[in-house]
mmCIF entry with sequence, helices, sheets and N, C-alpha, C, O atoms, coordinates in Angstrom:
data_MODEL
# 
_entry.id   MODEL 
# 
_entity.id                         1 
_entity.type                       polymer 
_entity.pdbx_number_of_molecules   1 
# 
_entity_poly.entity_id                      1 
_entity_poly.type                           'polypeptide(L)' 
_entity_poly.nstd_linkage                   no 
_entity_poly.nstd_monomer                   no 
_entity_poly.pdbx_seq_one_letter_code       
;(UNK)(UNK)(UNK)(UNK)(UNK)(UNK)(UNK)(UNK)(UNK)(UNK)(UNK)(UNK)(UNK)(UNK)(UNK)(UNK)
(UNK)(UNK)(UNK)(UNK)(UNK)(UNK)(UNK)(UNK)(UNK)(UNK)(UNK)(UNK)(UNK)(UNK)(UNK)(UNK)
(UNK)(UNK)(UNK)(UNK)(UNK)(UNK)(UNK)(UNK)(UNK)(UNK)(UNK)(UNK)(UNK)(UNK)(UNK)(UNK)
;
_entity_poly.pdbx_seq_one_letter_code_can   XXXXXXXXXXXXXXXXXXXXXXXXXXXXXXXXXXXXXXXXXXXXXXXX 
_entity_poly.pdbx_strand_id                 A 
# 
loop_
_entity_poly_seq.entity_id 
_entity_poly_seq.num 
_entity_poly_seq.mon_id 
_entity_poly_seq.hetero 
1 1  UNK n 
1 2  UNK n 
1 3  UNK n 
1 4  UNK n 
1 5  UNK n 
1 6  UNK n 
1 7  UNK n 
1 8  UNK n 
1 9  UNK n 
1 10 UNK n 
1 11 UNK n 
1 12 UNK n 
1 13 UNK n 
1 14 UNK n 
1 15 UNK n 
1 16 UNK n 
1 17 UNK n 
1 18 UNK n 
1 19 UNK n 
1 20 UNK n 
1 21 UNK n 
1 22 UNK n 
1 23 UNK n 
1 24 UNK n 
1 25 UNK n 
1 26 UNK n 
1 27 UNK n 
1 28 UNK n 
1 29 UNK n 
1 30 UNK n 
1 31 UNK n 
1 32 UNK n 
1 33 UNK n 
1 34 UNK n 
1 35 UNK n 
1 36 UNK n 
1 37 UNK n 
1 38 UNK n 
1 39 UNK n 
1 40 UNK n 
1 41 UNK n 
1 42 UNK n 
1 43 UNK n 
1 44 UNK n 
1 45 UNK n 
1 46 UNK n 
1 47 UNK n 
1 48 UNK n 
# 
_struct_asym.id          A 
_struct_asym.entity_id   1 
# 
loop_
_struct_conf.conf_type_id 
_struct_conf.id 
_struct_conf.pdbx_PDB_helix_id 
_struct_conf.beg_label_comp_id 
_struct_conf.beg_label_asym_id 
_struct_conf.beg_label_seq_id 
_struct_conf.pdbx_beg_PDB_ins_code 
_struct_conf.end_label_comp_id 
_struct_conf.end_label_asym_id 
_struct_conf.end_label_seq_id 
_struct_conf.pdbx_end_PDB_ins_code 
_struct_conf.beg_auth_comp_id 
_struct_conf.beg_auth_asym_id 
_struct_conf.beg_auth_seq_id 
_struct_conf.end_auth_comp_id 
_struct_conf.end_auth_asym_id 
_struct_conf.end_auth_seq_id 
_struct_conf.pdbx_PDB_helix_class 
_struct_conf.details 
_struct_conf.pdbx_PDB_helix_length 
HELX_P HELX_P1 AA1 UNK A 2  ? UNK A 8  ? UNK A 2  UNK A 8  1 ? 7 
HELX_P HELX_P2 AA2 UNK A 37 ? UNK A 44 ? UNK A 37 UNK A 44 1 ? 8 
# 
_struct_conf_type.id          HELX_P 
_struct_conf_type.criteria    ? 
_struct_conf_type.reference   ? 
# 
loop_
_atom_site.group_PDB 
_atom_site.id 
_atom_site.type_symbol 
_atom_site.label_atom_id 
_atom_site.label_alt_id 
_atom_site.label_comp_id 
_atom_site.label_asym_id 
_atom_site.label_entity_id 
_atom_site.label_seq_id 
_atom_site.pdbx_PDB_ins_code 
_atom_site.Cartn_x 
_atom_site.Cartn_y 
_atom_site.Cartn_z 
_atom_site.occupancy 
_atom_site.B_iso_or_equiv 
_atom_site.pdbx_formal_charge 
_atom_site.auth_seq_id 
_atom_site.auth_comp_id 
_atom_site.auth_asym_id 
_atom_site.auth_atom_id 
_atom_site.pdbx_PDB_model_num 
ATOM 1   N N  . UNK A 1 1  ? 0.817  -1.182 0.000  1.00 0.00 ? 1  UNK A N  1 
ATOM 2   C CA . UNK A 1 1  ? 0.000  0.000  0.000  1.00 0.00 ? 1  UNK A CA 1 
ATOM 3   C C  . UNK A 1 1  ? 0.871  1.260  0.000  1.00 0.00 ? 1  UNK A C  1 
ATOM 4   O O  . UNK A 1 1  ? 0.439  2.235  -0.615 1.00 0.00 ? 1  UNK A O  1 
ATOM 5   N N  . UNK A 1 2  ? 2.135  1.348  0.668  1.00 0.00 ? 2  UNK A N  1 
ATOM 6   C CA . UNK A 1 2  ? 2.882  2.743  0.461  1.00 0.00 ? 2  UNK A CA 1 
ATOM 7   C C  . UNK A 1 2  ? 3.327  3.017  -0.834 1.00 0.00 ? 2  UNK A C  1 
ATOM 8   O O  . UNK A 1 2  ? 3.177  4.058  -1.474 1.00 0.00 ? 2  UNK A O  1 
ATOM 9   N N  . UNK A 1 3  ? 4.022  1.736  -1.234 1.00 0.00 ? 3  UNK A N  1 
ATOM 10  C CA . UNK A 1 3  ? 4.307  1.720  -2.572 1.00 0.00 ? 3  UNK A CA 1 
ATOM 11  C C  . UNK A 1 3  ? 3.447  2.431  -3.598 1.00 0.00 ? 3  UNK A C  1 
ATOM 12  O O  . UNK A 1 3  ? 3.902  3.258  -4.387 1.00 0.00 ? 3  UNK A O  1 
ATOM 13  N N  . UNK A 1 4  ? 2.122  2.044  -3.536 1.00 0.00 ? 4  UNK A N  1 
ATOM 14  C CA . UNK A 1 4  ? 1.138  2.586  -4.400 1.00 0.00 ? 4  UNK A CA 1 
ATOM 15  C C  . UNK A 1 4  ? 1.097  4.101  -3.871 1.00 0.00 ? 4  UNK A C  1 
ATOM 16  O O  . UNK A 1 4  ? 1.325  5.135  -4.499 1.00 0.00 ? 4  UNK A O  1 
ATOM 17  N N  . UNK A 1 5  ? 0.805  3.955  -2.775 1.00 0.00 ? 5  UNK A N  1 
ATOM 18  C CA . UNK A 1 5  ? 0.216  5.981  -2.443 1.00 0.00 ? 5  UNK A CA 1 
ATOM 19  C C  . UNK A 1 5  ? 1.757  6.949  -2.710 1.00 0.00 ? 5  UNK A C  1 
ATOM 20  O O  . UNK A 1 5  ? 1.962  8.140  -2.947 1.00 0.00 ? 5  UNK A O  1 
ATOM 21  N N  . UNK A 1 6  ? 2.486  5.966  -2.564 1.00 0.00 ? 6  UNK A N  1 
ATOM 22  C CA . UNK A 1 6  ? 4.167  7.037  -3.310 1.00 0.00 ? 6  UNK A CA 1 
ATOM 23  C C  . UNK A 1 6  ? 3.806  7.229  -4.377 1.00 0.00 ? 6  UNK A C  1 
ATOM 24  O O  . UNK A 1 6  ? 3.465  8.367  -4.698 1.00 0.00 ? 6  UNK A O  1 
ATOM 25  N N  . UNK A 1 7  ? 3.774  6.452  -5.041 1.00 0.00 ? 7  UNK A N  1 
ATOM 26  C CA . UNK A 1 7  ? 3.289  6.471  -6.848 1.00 0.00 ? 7  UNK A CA 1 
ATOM 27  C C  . UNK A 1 7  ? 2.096  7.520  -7.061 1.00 0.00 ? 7  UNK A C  1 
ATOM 28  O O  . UNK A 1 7  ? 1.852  7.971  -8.180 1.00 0.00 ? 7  UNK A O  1 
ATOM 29  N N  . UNK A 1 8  ? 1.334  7.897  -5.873 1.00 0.00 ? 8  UNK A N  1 
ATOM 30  C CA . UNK A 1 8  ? 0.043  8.632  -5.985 1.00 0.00 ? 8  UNK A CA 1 
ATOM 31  C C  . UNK A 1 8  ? 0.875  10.109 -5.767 1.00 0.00 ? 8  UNK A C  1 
ATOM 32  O O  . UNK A 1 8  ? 0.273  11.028 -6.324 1.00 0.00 ? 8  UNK A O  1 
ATOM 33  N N  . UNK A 1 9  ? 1.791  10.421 -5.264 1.00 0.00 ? 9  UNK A N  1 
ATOM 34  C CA . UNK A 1 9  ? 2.199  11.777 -4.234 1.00 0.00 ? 9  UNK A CA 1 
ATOM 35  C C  . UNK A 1 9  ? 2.653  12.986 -5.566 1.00 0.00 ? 9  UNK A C  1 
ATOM 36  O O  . UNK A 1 9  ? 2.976  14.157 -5.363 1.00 0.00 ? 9  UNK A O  1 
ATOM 37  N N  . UNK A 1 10 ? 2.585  12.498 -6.524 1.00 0.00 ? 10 UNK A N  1 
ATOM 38  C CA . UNK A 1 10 ? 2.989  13.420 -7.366 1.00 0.00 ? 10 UNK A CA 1 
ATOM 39  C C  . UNK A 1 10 ? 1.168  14.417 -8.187 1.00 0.00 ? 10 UNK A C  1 
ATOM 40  O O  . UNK A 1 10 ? 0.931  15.288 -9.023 1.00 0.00 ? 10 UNK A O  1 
ATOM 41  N N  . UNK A 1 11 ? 0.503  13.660 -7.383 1.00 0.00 ? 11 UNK A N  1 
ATOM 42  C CA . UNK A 1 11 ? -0.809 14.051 -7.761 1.00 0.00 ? 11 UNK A CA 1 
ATOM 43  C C  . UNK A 1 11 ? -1.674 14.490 -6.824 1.00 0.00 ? 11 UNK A C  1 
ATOM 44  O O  . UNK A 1 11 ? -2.531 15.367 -6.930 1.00 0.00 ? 11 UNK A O  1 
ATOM 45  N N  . UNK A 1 12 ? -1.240 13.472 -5.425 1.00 0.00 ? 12 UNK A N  1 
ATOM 46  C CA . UNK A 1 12 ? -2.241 13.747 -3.993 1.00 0.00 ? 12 UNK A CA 1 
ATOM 47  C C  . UNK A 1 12 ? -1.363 13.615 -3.109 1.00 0.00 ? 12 UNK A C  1 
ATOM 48  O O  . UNK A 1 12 ? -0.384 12.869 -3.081 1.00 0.00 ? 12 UNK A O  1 
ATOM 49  N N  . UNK A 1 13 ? -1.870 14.635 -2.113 1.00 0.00 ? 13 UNK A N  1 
ATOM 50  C CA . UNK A 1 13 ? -1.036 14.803 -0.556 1.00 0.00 ? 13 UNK A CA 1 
ATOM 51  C C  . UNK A 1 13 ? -1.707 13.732 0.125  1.00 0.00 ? 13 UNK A C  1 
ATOM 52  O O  . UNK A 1 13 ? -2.869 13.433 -0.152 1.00 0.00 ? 13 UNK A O  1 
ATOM 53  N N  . UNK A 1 14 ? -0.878 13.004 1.203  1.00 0.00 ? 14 UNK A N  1 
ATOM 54  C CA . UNK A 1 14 ? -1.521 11.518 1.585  1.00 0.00 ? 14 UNK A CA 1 
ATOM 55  C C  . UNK A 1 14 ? -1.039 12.047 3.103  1.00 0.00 ? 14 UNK A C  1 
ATOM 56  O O  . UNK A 1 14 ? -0.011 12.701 3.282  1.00 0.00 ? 14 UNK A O  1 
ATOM 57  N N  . UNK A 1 15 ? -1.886 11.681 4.069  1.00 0.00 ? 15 UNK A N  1 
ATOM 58  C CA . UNK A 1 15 ? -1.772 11.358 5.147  1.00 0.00 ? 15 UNK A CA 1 
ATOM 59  C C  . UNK A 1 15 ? -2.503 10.232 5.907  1.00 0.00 ? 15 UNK A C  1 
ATOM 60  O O  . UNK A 1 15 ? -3.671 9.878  5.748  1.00 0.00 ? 15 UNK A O  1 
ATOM 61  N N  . UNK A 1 16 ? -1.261 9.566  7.068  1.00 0.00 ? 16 UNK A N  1 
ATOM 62  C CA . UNK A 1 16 ? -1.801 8.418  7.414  1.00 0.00 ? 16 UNK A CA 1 
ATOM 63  C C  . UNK A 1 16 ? -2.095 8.352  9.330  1.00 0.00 ? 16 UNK A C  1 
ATOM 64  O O  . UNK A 1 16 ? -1.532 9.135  10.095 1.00 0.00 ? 16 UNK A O  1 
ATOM 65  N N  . UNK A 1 17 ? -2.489 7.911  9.516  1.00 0.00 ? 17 UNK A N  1 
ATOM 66  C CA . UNK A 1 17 ? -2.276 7.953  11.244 1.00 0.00 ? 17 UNK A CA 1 
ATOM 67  C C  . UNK A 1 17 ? -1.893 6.705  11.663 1.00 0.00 ? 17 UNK A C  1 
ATOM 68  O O  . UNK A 1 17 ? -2.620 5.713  11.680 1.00 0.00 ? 17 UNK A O  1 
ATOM 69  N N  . UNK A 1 18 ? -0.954 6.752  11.939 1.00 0.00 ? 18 UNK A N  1 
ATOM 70  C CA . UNK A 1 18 ? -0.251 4.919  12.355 1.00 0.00 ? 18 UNK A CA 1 
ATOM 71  C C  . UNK A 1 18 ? 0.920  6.199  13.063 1.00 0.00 ? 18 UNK A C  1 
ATOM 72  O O  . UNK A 1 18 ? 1.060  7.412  12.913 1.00 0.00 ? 18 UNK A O  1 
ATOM 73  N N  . UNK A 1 19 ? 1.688  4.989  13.977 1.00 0.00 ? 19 UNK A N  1 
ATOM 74  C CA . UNK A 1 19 ? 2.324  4.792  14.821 1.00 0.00 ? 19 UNK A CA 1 
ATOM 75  C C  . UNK A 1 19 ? 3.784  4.376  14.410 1.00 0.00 ? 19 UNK A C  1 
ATOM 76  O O  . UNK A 1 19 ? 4.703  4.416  15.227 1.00 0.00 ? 19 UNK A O  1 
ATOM 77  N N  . UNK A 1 20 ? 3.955  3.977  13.115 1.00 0.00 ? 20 UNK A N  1 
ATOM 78  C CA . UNK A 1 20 ? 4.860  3.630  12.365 1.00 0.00 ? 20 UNK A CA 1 
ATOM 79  C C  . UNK A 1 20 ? 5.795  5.347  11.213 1.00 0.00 ? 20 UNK A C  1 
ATOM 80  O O  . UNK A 1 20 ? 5.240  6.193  10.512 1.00 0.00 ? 20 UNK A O  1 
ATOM 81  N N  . UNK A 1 21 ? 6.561  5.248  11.387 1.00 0.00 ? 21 UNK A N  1 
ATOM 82  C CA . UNK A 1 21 ? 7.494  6.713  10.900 1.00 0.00 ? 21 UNK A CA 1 
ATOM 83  C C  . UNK A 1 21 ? 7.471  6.296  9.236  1.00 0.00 ? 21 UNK A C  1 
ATOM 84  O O  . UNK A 1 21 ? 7.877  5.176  8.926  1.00 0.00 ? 21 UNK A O  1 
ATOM 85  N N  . UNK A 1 22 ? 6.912  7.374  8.024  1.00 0.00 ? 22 UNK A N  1 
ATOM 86  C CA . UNK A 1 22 ? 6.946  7.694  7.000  1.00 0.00 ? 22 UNK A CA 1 
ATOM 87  C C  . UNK A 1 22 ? 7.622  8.133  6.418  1.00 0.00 ? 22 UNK A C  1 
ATOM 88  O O  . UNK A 1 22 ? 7.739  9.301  6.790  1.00 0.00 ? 22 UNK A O  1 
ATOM 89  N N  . UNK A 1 23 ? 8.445  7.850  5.356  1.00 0.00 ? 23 UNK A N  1 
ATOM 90  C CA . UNK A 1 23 ? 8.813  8.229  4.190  1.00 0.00 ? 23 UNK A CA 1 
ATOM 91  C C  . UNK A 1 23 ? 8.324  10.009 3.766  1.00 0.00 ? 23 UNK A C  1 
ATOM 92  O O  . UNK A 1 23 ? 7.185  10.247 4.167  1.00 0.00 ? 23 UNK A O  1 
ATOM 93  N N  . UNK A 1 24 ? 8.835  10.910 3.229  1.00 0.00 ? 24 UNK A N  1 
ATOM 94  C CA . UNK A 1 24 ? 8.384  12.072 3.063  1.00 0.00 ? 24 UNK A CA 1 
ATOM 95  C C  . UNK A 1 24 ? 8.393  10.990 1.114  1.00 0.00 ? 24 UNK A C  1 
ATOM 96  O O  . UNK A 1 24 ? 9.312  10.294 0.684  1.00 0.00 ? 24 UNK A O  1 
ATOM 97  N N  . UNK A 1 25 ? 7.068  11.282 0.449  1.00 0.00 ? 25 UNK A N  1 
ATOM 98  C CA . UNK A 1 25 ? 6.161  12.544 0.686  1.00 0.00 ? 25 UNK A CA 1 
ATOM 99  C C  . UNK A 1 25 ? 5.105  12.154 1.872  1.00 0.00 ? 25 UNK A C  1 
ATOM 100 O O  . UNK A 1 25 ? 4.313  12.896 2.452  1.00 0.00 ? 25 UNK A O  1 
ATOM 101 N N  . UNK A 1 26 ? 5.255  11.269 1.984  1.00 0.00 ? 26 UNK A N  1 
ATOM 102 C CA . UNK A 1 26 ? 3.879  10.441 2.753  1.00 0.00 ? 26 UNK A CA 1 
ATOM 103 C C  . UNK A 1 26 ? 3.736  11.642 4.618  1.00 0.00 ? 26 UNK A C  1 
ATOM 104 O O  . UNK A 1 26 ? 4.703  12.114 5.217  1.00 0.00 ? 26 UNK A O  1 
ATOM 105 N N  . UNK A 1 27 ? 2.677  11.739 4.906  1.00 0.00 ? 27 UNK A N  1 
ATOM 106 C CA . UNK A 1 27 ? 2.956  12.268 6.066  1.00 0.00 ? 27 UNK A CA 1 
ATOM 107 C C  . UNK A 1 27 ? 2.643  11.465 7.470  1.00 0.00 ? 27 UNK A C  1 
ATOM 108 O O  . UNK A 1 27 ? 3.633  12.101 7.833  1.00 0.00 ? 27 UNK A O  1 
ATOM 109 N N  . UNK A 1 28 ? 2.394  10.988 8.178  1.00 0.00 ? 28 UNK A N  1 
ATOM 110 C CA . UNK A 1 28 ? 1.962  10.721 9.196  1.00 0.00 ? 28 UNK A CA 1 
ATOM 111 C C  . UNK A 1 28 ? 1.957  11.089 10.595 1.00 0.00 ? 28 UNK A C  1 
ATOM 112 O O  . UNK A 1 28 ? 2.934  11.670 11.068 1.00 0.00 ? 28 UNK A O  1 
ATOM 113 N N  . UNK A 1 29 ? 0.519  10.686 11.599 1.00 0.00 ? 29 UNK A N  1 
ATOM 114 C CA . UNK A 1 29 ? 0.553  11.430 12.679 1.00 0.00 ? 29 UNK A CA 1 
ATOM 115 C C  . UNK A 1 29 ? -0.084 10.067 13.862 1.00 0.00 ? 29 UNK A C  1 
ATOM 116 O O  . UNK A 1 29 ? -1.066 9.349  13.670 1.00 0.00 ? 29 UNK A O  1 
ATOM 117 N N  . UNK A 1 30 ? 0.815  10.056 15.010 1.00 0.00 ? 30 UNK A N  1 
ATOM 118 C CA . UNK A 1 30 ? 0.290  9.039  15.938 1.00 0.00 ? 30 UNK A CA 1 
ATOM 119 C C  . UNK A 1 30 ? -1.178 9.486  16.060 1.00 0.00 ? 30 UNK A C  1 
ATOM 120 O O  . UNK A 1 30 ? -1.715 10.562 15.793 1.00 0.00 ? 30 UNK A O  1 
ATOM 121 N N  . UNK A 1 31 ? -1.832 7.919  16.718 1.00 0.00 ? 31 UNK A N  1 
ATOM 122 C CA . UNK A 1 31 ? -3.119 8.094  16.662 1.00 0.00 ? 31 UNK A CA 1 
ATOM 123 C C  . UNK A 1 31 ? -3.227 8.559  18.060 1.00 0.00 ? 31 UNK A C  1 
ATOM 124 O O  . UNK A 1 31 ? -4.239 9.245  18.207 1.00 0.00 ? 31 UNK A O  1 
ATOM 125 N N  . UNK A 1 32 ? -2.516 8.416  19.158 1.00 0.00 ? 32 UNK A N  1 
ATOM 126 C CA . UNK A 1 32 ? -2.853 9.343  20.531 1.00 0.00 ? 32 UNK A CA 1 
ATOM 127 C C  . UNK A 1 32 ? -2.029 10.673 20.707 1.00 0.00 ? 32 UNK A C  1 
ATOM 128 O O  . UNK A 1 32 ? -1.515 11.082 21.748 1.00 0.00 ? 32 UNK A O  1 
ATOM 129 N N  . UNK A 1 33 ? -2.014 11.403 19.159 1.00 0.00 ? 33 UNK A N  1 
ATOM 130 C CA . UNK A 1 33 ? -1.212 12.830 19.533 1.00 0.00 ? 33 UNK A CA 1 
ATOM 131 C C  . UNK A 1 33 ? -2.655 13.514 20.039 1.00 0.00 ? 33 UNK A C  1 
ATOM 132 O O  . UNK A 1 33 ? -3.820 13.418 19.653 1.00 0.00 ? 33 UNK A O  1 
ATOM 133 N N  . UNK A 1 34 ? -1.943 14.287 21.153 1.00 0.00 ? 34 UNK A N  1 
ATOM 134 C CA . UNK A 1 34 ? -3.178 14.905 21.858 1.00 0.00 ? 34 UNK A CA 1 
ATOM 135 C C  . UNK A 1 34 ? -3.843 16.152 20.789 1.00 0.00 ? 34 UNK A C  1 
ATOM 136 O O  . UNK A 1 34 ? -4.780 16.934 20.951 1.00 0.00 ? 34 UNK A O  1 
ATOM 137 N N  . UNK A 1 35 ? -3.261 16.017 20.087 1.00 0.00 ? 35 UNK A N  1 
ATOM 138 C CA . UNK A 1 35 ? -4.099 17.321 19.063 1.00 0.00 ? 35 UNK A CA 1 
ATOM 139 C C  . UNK A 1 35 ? -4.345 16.890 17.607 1.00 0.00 ? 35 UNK A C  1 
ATOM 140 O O  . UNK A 1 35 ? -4.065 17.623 16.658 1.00 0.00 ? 35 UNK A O  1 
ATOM 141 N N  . UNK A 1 36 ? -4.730 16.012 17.515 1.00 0.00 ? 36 UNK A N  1 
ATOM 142 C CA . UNK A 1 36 ? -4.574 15.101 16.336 1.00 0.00 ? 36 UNK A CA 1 
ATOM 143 C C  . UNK A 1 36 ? -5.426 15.550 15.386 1.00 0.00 ? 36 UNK A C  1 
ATOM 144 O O  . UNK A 1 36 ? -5.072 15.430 14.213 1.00 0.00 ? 36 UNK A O  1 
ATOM 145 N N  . UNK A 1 37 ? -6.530 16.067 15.650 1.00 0.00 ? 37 UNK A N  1 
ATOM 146 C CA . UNK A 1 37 ? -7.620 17.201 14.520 1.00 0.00 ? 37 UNK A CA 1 
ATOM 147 C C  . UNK A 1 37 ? -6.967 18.538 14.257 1.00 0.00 ? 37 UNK A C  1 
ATOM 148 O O  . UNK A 1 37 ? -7.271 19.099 13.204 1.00 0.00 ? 37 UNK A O  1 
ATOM 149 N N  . UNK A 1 38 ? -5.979 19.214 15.199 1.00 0.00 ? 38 UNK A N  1 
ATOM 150 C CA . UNK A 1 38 ? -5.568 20.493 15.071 1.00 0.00 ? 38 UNK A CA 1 
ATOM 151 C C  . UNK A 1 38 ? -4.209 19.856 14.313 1.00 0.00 ? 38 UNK A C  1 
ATOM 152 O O  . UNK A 1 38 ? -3.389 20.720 14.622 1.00 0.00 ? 38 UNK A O  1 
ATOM 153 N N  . UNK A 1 39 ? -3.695 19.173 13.755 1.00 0.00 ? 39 UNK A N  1 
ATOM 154 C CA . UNK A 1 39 ? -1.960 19.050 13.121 1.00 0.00 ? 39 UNK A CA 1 
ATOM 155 C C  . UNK A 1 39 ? -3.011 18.854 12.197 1.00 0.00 ? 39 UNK A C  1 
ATOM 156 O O  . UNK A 1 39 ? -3.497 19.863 11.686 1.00 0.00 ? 39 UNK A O  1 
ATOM 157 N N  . UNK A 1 40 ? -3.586 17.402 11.794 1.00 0.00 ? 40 UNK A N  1 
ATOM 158 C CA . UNK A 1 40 ? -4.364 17.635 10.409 1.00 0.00 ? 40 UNK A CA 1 
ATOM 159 C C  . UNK A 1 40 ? -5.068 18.722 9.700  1.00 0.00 ? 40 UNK A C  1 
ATOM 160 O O  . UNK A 1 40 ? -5.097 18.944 8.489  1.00 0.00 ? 40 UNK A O  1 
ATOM 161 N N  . UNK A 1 41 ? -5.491 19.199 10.428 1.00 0.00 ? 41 UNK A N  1 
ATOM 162 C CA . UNK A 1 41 ? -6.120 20.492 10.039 1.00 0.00 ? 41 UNK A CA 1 
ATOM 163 C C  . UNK A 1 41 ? -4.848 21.731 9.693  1.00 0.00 ? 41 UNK A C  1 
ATOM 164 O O  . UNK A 1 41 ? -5.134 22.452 8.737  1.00 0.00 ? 41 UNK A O  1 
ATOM 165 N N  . UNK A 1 42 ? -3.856 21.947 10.198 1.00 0.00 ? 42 UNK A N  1 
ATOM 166 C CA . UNK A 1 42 ? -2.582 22.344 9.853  1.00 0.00 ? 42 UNK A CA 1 
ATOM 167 C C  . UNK A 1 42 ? -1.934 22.295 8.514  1.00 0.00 ? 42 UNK A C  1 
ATOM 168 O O  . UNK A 1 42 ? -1.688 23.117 7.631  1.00 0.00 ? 42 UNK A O  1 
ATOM 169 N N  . UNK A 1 43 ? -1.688 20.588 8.756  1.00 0.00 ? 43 UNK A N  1 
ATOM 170 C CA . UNK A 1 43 ? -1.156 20.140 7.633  1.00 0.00 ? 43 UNK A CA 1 
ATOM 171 C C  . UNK A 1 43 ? -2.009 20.597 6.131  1.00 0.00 ? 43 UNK A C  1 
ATOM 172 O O  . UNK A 1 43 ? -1.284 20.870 5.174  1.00 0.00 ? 43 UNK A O  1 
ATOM 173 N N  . UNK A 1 44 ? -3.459 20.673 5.946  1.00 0.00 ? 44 UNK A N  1 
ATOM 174 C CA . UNK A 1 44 ? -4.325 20.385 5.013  1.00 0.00 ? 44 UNK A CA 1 
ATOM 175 C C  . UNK A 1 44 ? -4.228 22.143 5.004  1.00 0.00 ? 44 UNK A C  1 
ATOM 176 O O  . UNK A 1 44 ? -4.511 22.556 3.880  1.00 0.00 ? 44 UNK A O  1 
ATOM 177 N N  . UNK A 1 45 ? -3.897 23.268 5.983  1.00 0.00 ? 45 UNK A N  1 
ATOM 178 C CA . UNK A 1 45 ? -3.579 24.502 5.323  1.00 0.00 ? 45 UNK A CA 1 
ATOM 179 C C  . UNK A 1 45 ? -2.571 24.476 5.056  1.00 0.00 ? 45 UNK A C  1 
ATOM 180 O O  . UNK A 1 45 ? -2.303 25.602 4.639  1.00 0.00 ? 45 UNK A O  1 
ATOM 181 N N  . UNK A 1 46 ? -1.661 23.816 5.010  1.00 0.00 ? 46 UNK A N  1 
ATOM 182 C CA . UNK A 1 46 ? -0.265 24.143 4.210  1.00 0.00 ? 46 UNK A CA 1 
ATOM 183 C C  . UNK A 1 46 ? 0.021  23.634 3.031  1.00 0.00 ? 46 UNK A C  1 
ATOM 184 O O  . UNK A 1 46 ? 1.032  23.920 2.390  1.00 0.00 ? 46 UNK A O  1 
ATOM 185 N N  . UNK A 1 47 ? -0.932 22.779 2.649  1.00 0.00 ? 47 UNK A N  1 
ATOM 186 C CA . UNK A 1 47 ? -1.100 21.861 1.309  1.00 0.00 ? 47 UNK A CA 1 
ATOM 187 C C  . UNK A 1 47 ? -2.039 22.686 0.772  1.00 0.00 ? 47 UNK A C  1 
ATOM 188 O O  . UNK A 1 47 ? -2.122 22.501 -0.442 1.00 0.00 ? 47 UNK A O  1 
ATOM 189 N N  . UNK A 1 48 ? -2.811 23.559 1.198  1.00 0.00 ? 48 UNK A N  1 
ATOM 190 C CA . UNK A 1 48 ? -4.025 24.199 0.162  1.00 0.00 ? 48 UNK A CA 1 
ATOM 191 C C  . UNK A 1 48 ? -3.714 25.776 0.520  1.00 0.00 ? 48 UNK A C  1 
ATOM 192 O O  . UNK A 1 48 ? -4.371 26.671 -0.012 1.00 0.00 ? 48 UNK A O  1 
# 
């Protein structure tokens, strides 16, 4: 599955929530960061 959404990153910004550390372009965010709606919401203004 990363394989594929790498292959996607030249078209779509991807974010994942796992616990496991990403590859840039890929982004990811633990699932018990205490602000986990406010970084996504971050992230998605800095991409738009």
């Amino acid at each position: 599955m990363i394989k594929f959404c790498n292959k996607l990153t030249d078209v779509l910004k991807i974010v994942f929530i796992t616990e496991q550390p990403l590859d840039a372009p890929l982004k990811g965010f633990p699932q018990n960061q205490p602000n986990l709606l406010s970084a996504i919401q971050s992230w998605i203004n800095e991409i738009g």
